[in-house]
C-alpha positions as CSV (number, residue, x, y, z in Angstrom):
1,X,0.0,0.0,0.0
2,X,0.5,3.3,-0.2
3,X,1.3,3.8,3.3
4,X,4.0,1.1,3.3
5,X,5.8,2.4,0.8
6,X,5.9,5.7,2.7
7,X,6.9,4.0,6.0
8,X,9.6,1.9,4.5
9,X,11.6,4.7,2.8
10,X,11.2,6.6,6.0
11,X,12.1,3.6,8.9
12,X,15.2,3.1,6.2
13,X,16.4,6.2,6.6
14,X,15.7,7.0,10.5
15,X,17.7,3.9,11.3
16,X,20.4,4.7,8.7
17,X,20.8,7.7,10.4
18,X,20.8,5.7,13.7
19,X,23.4,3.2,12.2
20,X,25.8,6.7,11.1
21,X,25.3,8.3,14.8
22,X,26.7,4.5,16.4
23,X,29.2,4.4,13.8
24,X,31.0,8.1,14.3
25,X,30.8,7.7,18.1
26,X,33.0,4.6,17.5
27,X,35.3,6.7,15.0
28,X,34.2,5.1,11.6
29,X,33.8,7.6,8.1
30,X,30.1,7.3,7.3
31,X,29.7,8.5,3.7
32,X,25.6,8.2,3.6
33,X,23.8,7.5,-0.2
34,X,21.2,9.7,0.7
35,X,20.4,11.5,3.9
36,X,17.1,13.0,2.6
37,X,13.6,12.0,1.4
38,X,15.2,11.1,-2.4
39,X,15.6,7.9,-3.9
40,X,18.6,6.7,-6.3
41,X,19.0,3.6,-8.7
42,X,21.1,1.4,-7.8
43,X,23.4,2.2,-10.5
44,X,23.5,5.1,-8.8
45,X,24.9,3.5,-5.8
46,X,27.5,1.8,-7.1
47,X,28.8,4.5,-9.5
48,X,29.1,7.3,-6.1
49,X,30.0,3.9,-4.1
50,X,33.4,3.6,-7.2
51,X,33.7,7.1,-7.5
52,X,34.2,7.9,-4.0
53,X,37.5,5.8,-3.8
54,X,38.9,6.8,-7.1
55,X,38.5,10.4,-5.6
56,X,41.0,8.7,-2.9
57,X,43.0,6.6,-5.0
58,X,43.7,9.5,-7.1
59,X,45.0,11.4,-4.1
60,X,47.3,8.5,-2.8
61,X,48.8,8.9,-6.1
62,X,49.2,12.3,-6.1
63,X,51.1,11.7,-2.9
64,X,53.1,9.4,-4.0
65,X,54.5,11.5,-6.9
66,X,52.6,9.7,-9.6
67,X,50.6,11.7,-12.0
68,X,46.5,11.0,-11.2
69,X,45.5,12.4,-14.9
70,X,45.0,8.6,-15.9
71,X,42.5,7.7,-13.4
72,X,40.6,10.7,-14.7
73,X,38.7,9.1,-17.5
74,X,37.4,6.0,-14.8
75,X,35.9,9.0,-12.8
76,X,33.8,10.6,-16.2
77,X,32.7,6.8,-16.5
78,X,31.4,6.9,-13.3
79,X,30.4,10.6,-13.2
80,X,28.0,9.8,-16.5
81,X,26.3,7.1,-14.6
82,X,25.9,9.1,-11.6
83,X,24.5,12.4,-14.1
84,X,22.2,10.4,-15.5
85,X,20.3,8.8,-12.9
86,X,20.2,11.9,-10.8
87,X,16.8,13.0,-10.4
88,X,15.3,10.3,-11.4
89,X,14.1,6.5,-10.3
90,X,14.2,4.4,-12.9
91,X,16.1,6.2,-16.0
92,X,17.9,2.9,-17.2
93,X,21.7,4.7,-17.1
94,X,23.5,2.0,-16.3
95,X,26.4,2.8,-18.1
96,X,29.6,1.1,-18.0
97,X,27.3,-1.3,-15.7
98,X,25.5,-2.6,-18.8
99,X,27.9,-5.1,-19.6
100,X,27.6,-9.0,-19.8
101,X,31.1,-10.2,-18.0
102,X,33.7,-6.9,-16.9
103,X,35.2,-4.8,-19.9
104,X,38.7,-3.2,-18.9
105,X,37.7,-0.2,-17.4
106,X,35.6,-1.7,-15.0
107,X,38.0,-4.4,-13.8
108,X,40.2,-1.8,-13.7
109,X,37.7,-0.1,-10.9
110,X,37.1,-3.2,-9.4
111,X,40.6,-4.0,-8.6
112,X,41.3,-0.5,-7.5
113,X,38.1,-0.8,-5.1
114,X,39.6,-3.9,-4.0
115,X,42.6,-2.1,-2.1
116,X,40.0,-0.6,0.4
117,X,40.0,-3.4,3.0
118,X,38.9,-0.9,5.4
119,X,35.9,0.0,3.2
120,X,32.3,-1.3,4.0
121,X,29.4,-1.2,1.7
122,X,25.9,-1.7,3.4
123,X,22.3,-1.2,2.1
124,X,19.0,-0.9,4.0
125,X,16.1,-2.2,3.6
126,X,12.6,-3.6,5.0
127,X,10.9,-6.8,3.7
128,X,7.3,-7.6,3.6
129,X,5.3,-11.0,3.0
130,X,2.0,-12.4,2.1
131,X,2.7,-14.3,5.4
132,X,2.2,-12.8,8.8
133,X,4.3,-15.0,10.5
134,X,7.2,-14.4,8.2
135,X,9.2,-12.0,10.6
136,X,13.2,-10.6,11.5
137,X,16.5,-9.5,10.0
138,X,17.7,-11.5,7.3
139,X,21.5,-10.7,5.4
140,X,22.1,-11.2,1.6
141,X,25.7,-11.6,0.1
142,X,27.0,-12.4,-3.1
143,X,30.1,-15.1,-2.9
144,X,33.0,-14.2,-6.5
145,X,30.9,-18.2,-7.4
146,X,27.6,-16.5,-7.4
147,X,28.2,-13.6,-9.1
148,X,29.9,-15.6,-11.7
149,X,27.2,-17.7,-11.8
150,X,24.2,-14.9,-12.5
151,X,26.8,-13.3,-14.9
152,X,26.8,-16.8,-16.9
153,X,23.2,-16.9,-17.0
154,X,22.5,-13.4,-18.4
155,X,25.1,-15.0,-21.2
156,X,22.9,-17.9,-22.0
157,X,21.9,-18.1,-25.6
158,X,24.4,-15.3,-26.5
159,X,27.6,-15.8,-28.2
160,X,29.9,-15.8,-25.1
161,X,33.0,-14.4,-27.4
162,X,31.5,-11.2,-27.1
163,X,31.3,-10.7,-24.3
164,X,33.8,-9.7,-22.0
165,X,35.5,-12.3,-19.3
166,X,33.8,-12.9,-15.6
167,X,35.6,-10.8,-13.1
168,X,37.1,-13.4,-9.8
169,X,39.0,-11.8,-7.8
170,X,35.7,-10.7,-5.1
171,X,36.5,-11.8,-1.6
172,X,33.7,-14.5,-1.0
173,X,34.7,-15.6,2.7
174,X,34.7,-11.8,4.0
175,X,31.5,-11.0,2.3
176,X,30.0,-14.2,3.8
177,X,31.1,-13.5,7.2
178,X,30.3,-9.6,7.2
179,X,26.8,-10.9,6.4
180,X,26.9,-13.6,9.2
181,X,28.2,-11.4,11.8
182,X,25.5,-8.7,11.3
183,X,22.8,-10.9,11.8
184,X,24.5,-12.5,14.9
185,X,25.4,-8.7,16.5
186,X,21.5,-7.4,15.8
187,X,20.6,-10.7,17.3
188,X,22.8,-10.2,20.0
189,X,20.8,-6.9,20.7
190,X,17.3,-8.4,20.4
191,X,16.7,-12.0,20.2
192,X,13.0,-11.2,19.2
193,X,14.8,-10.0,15.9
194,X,15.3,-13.6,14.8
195,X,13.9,-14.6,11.7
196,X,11.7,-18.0,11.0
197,X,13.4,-18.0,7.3
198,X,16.3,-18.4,6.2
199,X,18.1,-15.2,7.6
200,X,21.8,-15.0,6.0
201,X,21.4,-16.1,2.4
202,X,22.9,-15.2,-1.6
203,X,21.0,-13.7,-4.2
204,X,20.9,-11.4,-6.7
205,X,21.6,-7.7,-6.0
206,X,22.9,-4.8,-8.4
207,X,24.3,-3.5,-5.1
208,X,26.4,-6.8,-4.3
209,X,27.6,-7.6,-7.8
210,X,28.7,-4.6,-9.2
211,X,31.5,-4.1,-6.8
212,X,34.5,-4.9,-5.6
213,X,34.1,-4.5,-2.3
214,X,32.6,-6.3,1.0
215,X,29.1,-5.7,0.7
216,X,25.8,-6.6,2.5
217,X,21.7,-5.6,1.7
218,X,20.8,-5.7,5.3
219,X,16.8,-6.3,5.6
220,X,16.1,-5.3,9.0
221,X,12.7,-7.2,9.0
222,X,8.9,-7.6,7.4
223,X,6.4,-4.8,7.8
224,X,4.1,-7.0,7.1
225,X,4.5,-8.4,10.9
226,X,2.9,-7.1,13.7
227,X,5.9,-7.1,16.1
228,X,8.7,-6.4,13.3
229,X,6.7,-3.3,12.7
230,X,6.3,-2.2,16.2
231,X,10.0,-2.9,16.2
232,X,10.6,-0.6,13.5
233,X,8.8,2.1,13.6
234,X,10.0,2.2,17.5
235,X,12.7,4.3,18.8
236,X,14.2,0.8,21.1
237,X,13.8,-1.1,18.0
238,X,16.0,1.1,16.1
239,X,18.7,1.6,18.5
240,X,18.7,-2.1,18.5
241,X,19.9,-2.6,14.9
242,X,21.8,0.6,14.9
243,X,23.9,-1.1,17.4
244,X,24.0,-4.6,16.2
245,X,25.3,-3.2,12.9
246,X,28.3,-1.0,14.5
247,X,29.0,-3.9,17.1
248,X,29.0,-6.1,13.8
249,X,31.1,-3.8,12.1
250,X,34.1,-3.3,14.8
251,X,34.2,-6.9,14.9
252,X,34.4,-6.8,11.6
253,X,37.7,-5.4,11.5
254,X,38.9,-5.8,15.5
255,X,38.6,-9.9,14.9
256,X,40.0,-9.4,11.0
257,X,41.9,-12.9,10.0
């Protein structure tokens, strides 16, 4: 319903905010995708997600007495995707993004974002279900296999020579367990937050396969439940998951193999 939709960009964003305010008191850099009542594609996302660390890269380079000029035309790339889905909801610009397999420039990205160990990607969102019972937090990740996978499927019935090769150097096992310890540290916080599905999973996300860097979609539970909603739409509730996620996040890197 209407009303959902209202309430689901609007929980997102008060406990994003929530999540930012946890993560600066522990000293984290919290660069938000939106901080207002606006909503971006998710090419979008991932074009201001690359951009945003070839802004840094480029400076390291400077630094180091290299010439940044050649990074330059990776940040139009990425600066055209991010021009043309501004404004807008659905406009399609996908860019560089609309590829089948990863062309040069975008490898090129990906193993640039790759340096940024100490980089985080994490998107929020609420579920809802035809079910009533079908309640809690539930993490989706996308292993290097997986994305390979959905990459070789979109090639079916195409002639794979032109297209260019799968990218494999994504971390799987720290994209697995950044998924895996968010659910355990919002748990941790509220057991009532468990959820009676299956709660850290794979599947298919613009967000967690056009990148290069450990990602999550965190659903921080159904709507369409009576106490997930209460949950929510409650200040306790949100504090809850705002500090699951930091606790998740410092463990993240504090317990880093």
């Amino acid at each position: 319903s209407e009303e959902d939709t209202l309430l689901e960009k609007t929980i997102n964003l008060q406990i994003a905010a929530r999540i930012q305010e946890e993560l600066v008191n522990q000293g984290a850099e919290v660069h938000m995708t939106r901080a207002t009542d606006e909503k971006h594609s998710y090419f979008y996302l991932m074009a201001y997600t690359a951009d945003m660390l070839l802004q840094r890269y480029g400076k390291e380079v400077k630094q180091a007495g290299y010439d940044p000029e050649p990074l330059e035309p990776l940040r139009l790339l990425m600066q055209d995707v991010i021009r043309i889905n501004s404004g807008t909801v659905d406009s399609g610009g996908r860019g560089i993004f609309n590829s089948i397999g990863t062309p040069p420039n975008l490898k090129l990205i990906y193993d640039i974002e790759n340096r940024y160990k100490d980089t985080v990607f994490l998107s929020i969102h609420l579920e809802s279900s035809g079910n009533a019972e079908d309640k809690g937090v539930r993490v989706r990740y996308m292993s290097n296999e997986y994305i390979q996978d959905m990459n070789n499927s979109y090639a079916a019935g195409t002639d794979a020579l032109t297209h260019a090769p799968n990218y494999n150097a994504c971390d799987s096992v720290q994209r697995e367990r950044f998924a895996t310890l968010l659910e355990d540290n919002i748990i941790m916080q509220d057991a009532g937050m468990k959820s009676n599905k299956k709660a850290v999973l794979e599947d298919d996300l613009a967000v967690l396969r056009l990148n290069n860097i450990t990602s999550a979609q965190l659903s921080c539970g159904f709507l369409s439940n009576e106490q997930d909603r209460a949950r929510l739409t409650g200040e306790k509730g949100q504090e809850a998951i705002a500090r699951g996620v930091a606790n998740a996040i410092l463990q993240y890197y504090s317990a880093a193999p």
